[in-house]
C-alpha positions as CSV (number, residue, x, y, z in Angstrom):
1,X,17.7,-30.1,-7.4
2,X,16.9,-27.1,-9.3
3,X,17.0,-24.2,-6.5
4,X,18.1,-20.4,-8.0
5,X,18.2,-17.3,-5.9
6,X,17.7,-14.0,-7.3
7,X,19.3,-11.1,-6.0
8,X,20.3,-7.4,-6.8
9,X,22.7,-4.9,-5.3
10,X,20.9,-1.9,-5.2
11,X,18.5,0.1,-7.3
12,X,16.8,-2.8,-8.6
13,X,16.4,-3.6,-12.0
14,X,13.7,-6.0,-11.7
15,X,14.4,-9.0,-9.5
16,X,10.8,-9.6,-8.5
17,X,10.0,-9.2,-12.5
18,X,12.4,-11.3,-14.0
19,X,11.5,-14.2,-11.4
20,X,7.5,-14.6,-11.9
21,X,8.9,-14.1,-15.4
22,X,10.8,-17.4,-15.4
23,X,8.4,-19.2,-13.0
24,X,5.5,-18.7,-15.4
25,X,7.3,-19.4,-18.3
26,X,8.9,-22.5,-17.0
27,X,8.4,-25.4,-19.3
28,X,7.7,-27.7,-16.6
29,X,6.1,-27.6,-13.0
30,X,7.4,-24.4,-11.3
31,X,7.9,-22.2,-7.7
32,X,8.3,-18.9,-7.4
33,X,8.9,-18.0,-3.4
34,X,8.9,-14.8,-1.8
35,X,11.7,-14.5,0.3
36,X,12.3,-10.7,0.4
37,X,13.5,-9.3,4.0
38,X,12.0,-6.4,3.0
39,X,8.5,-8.3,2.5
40,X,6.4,-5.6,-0.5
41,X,4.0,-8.4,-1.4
42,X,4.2,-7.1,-5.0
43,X,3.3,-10.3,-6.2
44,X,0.4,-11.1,-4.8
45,X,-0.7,-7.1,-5.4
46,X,0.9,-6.7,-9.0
47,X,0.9,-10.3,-11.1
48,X,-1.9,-11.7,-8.8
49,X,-4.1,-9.0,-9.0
50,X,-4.5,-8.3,-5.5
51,X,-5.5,-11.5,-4.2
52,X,-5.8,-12.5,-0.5
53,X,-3.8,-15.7,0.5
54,X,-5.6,-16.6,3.0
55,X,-2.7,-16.9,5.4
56,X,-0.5,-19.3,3.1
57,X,2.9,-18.5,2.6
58,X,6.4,-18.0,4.9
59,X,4.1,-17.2,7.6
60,X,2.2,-20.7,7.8
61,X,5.8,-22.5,7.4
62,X,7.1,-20.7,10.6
63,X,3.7,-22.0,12.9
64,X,4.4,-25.6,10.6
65,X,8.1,-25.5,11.9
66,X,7.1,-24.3,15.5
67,X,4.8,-27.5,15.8
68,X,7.9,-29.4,14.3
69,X,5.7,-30.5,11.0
70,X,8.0,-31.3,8.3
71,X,8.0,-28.7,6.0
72,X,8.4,-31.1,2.9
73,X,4.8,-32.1,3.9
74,X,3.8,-28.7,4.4
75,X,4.9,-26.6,1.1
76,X,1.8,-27.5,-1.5
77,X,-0.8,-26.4,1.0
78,X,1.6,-22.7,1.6
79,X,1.3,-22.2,-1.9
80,X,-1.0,-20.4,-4.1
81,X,-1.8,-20.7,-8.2
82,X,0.3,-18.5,-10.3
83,X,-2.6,-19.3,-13.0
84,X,-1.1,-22.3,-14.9
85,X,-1.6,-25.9,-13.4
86,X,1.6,-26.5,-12.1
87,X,2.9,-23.0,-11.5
88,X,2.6,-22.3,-8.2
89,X,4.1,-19.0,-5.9
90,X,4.7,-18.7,-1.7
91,X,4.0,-16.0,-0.6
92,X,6.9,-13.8,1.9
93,X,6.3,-12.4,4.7
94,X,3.6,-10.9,5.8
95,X,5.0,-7.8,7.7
96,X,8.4,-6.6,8.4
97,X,9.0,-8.5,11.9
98,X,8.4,-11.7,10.5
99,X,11.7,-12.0,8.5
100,X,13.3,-11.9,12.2
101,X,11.8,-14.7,13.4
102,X,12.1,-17.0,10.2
103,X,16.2,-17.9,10.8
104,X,15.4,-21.6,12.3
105,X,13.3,-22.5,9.7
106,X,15.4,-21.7,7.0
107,X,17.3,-24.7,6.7
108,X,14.5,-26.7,6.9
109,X,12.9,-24.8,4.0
110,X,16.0,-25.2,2.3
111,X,15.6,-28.8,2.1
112,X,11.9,-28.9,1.5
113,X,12.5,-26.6,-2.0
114,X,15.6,-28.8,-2.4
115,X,13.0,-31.9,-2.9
116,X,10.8,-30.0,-5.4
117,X,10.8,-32.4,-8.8
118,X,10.6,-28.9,-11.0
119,X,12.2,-25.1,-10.9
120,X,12.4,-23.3,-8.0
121,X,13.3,-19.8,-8.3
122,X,13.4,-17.9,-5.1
123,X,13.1,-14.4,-4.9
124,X,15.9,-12.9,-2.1
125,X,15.1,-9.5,-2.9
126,X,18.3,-7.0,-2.4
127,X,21.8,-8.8,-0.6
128,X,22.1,-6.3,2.2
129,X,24.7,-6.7,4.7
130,X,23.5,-10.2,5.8
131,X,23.3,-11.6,2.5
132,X,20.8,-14.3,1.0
133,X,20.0,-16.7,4.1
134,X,22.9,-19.3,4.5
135,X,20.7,-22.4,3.8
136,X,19.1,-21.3,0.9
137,X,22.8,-20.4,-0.8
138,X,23.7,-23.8,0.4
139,X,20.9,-25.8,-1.1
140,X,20.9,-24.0,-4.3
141,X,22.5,-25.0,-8.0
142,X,22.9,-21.0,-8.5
143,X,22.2,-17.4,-7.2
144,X,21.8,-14.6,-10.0
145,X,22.9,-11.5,-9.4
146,X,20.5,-8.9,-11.2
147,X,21.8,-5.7,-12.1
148,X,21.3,-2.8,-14.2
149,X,24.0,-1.5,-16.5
150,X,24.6,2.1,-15.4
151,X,27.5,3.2,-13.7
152,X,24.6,3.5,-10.0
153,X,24.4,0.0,-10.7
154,X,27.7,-1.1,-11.4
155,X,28.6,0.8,-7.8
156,X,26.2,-1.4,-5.9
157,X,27.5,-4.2,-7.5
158,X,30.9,-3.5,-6.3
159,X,30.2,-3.2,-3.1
160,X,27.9,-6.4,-2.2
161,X,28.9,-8.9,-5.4
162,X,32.2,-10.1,-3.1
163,X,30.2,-11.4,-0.8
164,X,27.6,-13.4,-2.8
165,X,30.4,-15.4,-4.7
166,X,32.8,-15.8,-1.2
167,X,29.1,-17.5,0.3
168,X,28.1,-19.4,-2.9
169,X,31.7,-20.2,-4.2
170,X,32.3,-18.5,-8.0
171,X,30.8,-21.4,-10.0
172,X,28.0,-21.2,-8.3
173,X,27.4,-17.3,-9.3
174,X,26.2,-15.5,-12.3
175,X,25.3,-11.7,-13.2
176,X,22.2,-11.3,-15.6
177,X,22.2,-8.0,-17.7
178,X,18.9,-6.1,-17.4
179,X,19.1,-3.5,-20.6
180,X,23.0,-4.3,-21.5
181,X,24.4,-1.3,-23.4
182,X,22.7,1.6,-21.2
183,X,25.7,2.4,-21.3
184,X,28.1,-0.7,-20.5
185,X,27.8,-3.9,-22.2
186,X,27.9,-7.6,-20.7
187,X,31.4,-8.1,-21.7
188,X,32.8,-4.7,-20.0
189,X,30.7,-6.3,-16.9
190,X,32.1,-9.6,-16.6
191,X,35.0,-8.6,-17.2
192,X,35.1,-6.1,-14.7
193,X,34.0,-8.1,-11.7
194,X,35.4,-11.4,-13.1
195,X,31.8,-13.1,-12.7
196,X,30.4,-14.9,-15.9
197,X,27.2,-13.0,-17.3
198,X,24.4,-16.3,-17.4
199,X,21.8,-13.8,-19.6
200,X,20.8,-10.4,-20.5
201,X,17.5,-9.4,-20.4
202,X,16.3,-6.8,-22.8
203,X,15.4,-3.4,-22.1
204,X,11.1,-4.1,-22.7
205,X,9.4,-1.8,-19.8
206,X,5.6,-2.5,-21.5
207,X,6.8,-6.3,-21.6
208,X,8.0,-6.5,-18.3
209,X,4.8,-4.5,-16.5
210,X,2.9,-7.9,-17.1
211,X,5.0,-9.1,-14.5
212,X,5.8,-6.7,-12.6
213,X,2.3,-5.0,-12.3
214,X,-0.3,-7.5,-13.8
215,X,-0.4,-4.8,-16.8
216,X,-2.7,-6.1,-20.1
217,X,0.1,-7.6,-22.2
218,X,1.3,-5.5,-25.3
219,X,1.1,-7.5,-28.4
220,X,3.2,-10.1,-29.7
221,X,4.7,-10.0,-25.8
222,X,5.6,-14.3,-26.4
223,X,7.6,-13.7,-29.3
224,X,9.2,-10.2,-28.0
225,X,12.6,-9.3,-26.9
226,X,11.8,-9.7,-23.4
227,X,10.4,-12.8,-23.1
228,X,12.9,-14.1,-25.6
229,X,15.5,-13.9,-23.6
230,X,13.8,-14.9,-20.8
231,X,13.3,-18.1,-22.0
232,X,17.0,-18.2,-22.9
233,X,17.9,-17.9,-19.1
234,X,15.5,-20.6,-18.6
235,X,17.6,-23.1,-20.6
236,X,20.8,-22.1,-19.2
237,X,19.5,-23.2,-15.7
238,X,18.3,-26.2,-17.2
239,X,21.7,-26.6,-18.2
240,X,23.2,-26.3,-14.8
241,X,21.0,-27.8,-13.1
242,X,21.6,-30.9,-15.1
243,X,25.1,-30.0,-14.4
244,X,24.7,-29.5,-10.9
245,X,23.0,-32.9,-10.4
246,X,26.2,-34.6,-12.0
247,X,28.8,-33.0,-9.3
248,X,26.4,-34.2,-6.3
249,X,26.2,-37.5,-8.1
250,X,22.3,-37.5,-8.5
251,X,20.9,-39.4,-11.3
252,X,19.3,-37.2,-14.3
């Protein structure tokens, strides 16, 4: 089981990026879902280029769960290529009603990314006053809390962190950094809401518009700051994970 949510309090500081980020960087087999309330498609418009998914995504898991096909079965033929073998992405929702009408289906969903052999980073969007769907906190080994470190940020955070680690229980929870030291550092953070930071992300807008926006990469982007520490974040979910699998008892 290697499930993580990504989430953000408010005035986002790159939820969407930092997860295709990780999902096409992922050593080994990876899936990035959409599962923003607040369905933007940015994916499929930014990273993907604008490409059509021909109705895969949340939408064809609701009519597979309405017919009552297992959604384990289901999942590979949802998905679409995020351009490496092995790197695949589900899309959200396809319009603003839909996220309504998903709540049965979650827990089955849950269960089918809970079977996934490789990463599975999930893309909640914002927390907003319902919060990451139940199942998918249930069925994960983490939920990251994205935030900026402004003081706007920092407010947010106040207000909708408590939540996240009462539903996920604290072990479970980590805050990562985008652009630490604008003006307060990870330390001051952590330390503040008593939540462990698990990585900061570097401050690298021209970095991080080649996943946020399909932008050209800059030069040097594998070896810059950016994806540097993106790759850091990867092996601390490795670590959990591995972690993770030990408490349920689940063989390595």
């Amino acid at each position: 089981m290697s499930v993580f949510l990504l989430t953000s309090a408010g005035h986002s500081p790159g939820v969407t990026t930092l997860a295709v980020a990780l999902a096409t960087n992922s050593i080994g087999p990876a899936l990035l879902v959409d599962a923003n309330p607040e369905p933007d498609q940015s994916v499929l418009a930014g990273y993907l280029q604008g490409i059509d998914p021909g109705g895969r995504g949340l939408g064809g898991l609701l009519q597979a769960h309405r017919e009552r096909r297992p959604l384990e079965n289901e999942l590979a033929a949802m998905t679409v290529s995020l351009g490496e073998p092995g790197h695949d992405f589900l899309p959200g929702f396809a319009n603003p009603g839909m996220a309504g009408l998903f709540g049965p289906a979650w827990p089955d969903l849950a269960a089918a990314l809970a079977s996934e052999s490789g990463l599975v980073v999930v893309d909640c969007g914002r927390i907003g006053a319902a919060g990451p769907p139940a199942a998918l906190v249930k069925a994960a080994a983490g939920v990251l809390v994205v935030t900026g470190s402004r003081l706007v940020d920092l407010a947010a955070l106040r207000l909708y962190l408590p939540e996240v680690v009462e539903a996920a229980a604290p072990e479970r929870v980590g805050l990562v950094v985008v652009g630490p030291g604008r003006p307060y550092g990870s330390g001051e953070i952590a330390a503040r809401f008593g939540v462990p930071v698990w990585a900061k992300i570097a401050w690298r807008p021209a970095e991080a518009e080649v996943f946020a926006a399909g932008e050209p990469p800059p030069r040097r982007l594998a070896s810059g700051a950016f994806l540097t520490d993106v790759r850091g974040l990867s092996a601390t979910l490795a670590e959990r994970t591995e972690g993770h699998r030990r408490l349920i008892g689940v063989p390595s």
